[in-house]
Chimera marker file (.cmm) of the C-alpha trace (Angstrom):
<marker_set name="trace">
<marker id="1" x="154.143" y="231.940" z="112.378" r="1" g="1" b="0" radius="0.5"/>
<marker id="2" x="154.589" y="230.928" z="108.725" r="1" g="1" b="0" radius="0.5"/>
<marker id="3" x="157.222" y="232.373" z="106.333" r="1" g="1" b="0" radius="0.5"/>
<marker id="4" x="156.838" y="233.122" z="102.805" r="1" g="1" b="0" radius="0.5"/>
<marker id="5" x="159.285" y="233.373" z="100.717" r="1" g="1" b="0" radius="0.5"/>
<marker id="6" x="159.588" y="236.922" z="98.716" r="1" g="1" b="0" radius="0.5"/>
<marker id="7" x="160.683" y="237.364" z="94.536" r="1" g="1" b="0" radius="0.5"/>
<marker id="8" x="160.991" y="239.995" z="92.015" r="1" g="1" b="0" radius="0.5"/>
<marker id="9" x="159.648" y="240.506" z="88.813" r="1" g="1" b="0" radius="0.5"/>
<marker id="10" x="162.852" y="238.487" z="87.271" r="1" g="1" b="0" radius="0.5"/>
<marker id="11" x="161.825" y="235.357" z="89.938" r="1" g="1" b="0" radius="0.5"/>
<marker id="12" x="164.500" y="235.643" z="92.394" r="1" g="1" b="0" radius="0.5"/>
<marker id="13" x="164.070" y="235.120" z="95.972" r="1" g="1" b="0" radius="0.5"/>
<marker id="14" x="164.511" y="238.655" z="97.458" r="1" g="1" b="0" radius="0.5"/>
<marker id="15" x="163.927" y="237.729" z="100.968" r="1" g="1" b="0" radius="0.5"/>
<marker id="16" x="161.741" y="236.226" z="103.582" r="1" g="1" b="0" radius="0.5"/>
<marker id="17" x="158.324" y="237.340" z="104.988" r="1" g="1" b="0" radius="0.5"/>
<marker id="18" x="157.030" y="236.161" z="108.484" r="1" g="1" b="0" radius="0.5"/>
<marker id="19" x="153.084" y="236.028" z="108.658" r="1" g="1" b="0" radius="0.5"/>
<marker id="20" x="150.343" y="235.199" z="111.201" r="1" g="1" b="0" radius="0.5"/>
<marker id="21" x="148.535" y="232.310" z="111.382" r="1" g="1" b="0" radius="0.5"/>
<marker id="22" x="145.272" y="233.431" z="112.462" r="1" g="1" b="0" radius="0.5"/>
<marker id="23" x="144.582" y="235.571" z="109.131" r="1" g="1" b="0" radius="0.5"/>
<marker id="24" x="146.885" y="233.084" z="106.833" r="1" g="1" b="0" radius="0.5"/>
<marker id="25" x="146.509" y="230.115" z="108.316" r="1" g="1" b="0" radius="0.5"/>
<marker id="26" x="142.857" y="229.389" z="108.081" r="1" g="1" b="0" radius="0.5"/>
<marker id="27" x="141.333" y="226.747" z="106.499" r="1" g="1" b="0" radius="0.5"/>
<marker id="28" x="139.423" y="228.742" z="102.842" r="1" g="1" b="0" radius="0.5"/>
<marker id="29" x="135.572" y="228.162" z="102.650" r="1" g="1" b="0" radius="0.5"/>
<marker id="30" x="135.170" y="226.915" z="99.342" r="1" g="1" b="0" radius="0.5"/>
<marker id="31" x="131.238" y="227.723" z="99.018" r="1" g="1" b="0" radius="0.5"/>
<marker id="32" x="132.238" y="231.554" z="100.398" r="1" g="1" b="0" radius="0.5"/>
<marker id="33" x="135.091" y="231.429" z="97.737" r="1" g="1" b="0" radius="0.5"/>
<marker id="34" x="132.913" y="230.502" z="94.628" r="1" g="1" b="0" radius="0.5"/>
<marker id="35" x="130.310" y="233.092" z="95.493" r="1" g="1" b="0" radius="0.5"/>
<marker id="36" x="132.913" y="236.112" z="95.790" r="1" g="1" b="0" radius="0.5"/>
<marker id="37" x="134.441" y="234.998" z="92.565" r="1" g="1" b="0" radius="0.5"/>
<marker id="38" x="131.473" y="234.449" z="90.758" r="1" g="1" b="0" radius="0.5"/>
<marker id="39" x="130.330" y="238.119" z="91.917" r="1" g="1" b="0" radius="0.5"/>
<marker id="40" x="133.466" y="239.792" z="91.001" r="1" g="1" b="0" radius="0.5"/>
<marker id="41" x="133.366" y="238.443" z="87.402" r="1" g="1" b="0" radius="0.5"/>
<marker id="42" x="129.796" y="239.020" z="86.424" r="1" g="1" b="0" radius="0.5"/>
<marker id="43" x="130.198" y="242.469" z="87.899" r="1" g="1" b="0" radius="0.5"/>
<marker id="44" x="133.280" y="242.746" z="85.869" r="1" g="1" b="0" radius="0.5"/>
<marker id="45" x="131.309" y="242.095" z="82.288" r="1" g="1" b="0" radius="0.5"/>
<marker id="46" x="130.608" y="244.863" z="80.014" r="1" g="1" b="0" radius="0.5"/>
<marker id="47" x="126.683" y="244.528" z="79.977" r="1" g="1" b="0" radius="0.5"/>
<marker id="48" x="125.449" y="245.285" z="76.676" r="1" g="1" b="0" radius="0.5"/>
<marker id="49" x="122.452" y="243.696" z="76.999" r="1" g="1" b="0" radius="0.5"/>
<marker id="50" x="119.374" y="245.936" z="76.026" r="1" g="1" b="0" radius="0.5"/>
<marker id="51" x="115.596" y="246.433" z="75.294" r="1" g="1" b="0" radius="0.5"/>
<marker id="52" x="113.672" y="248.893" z="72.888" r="1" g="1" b="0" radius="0.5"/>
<marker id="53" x="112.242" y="251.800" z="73.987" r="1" g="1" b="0" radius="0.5"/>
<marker id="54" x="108.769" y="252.253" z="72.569" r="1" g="1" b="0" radius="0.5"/>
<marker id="55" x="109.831" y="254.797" z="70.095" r="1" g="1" b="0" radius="0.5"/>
<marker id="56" x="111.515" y="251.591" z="68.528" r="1" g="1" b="0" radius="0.5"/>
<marker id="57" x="108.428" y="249.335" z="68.777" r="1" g="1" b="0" radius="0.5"/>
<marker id="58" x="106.748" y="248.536" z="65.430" r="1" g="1" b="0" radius="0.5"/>
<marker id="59" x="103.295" y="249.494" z="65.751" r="1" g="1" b="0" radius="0.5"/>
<marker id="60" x="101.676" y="251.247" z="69.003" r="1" g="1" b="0" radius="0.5"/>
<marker id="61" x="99.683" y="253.534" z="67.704" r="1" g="1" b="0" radius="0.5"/>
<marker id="62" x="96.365" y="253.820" z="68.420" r="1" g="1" b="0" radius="0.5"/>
<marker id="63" x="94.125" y="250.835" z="69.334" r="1" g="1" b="0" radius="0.5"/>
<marker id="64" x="92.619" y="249.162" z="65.653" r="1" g="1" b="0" radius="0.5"/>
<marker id="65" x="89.321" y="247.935" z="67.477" r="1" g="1" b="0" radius="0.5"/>
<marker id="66" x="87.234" y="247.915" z="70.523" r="1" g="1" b="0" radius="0.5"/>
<marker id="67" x="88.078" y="244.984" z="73.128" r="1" g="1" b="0" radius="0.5"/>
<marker id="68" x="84.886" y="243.887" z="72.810" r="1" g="1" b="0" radius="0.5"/>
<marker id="69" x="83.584" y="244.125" z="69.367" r="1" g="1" b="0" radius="0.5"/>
<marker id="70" x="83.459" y="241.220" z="68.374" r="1" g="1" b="0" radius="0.5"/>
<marker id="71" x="81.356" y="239.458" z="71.246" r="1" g="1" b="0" radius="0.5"/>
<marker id="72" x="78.861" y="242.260" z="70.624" r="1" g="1" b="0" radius="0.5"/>
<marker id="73" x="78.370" y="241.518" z="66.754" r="1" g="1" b="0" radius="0.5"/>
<marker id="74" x="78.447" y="237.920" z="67.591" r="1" g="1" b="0" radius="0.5"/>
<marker id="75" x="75.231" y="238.501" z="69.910" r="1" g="1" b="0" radius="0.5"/>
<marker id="76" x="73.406" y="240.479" z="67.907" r="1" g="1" b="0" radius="0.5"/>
<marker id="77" x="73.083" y="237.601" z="65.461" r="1" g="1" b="0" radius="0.5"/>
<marker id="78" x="71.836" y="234.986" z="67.824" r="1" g="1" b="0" radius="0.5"/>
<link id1="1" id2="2" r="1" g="1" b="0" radius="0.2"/>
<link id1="2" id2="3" r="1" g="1" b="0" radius="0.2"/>
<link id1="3" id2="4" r="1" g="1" b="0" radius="0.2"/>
<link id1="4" id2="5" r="1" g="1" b="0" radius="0.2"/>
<link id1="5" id2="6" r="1" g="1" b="0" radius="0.2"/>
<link id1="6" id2="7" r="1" g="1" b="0" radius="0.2"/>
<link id1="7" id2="8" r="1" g="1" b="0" radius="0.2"/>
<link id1="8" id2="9" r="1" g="1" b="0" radius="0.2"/>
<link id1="9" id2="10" r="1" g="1" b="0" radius="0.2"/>
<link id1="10" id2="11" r="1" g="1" b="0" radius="0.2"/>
<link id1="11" id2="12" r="1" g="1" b="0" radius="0.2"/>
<link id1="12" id2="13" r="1" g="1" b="0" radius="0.2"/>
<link id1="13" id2="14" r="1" g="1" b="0" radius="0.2"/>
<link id1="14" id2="15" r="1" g="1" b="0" radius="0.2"/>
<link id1="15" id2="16" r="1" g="1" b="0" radius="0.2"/>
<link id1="16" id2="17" r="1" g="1" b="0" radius="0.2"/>
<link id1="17" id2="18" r="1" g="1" b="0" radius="0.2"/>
<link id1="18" id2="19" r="1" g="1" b="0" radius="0.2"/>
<link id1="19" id2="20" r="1" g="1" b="0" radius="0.2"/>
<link id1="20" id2="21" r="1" g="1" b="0" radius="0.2"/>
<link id1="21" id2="22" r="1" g="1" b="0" radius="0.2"/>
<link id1="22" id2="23" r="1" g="1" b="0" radius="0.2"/>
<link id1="23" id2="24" r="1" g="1" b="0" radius="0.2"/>
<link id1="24" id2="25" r="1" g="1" b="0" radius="0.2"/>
<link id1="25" id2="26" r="1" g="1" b="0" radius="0.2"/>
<link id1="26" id2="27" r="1" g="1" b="0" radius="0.2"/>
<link id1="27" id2="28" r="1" g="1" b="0" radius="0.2"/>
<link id1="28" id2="29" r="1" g="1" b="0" radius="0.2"/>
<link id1="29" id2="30" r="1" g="1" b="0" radius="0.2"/>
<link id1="30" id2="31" r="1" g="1" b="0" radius="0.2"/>
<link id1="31" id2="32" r="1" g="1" b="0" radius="0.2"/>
<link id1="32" id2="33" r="1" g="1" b="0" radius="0.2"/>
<link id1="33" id2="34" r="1" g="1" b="0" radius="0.2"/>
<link id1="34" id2="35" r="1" g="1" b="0" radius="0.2"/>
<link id1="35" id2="36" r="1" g="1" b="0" radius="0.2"/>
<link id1="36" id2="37" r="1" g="1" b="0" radius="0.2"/>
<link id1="37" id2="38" r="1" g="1" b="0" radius="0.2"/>
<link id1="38" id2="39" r="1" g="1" b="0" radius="0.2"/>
<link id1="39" id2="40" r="1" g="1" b="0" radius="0.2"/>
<link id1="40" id2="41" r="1" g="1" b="0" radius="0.2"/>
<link id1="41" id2="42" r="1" g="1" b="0" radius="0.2"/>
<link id1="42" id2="43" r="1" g="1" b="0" radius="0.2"/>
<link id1="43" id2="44" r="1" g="1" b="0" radius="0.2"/>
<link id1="44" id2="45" r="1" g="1" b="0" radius="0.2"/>
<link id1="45" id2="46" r="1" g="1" b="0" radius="0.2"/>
<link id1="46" id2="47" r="1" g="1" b="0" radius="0.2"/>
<link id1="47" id2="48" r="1" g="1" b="0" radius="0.2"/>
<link id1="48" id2="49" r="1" g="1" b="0" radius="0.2"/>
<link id1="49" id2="50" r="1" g="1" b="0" radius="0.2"/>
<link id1="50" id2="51" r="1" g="1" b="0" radius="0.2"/>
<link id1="51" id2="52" r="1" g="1" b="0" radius="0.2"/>
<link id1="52" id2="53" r="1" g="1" b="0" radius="0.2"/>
<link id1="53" id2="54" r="1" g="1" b="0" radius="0.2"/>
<link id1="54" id2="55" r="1" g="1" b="0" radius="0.2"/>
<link id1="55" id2="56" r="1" g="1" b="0" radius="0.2"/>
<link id1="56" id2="57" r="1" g="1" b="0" radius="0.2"/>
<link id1="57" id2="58" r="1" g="1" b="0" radius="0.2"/>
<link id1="58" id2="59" r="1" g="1" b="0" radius="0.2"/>
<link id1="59" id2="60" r="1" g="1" b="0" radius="0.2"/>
<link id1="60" id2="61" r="1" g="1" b="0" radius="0.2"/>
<link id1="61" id2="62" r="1" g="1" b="0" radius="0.2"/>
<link id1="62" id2="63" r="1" g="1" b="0" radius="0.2"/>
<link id1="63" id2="64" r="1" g="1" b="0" radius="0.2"/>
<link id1="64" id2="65" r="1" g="1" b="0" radius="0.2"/>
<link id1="65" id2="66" r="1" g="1" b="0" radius="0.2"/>
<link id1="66" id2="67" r="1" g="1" b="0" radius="0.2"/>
<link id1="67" id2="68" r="1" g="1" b="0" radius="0.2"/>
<link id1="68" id2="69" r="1" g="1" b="0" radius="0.2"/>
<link id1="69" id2="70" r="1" g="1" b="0" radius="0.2"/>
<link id1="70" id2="71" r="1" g="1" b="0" radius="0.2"/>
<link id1="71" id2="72" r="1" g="1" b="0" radius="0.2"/>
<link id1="72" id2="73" r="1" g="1" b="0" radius="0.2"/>
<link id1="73" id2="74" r="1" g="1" b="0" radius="0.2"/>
<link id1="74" id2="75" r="1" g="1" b="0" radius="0.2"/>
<link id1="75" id2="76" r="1" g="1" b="0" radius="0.2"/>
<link id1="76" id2="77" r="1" g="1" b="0" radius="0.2"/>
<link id1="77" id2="78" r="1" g="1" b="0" radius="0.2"/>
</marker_set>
């Protein structure tokens, strides 16, 4: 078992603490580590990214001409 070594707020040693190897002694996954971290923080940021609603589009009214208009007039003078 491995010991750690217990301090206050002020940084003295307070006392001992024995823990287990099999949940502290473990080699960390470094891959495993990098993805929780990286997870935590972006779910930590405020977010304030946005779009506009189409009450705040310019325009979008109703459509200014047919789809097709002009490929009609264009055959009609051939």
């Amino acid at each position: 078992m491995a010991v750690l070594n217990v301090y206050n707020l002020a940084g003295d040693q307070t006392g001992t603490l024995e823990v287990n190897d099999a949940v502290f002694g473990i080699e960390p996954n470094k891959v495993v580590l990098h993805e929780v971290l990286t997870a935590e923080l972006a779910a930590a940021r405020q977010g304030t990214a946005s779009t506009k609603t189409r009450a705040m589009v310019r325009g979008g009214g109703r459509k200014p001409f047919k789809q097709k208009k002009v490929l009609v007039e264009q055959d009609k003078v051939q």
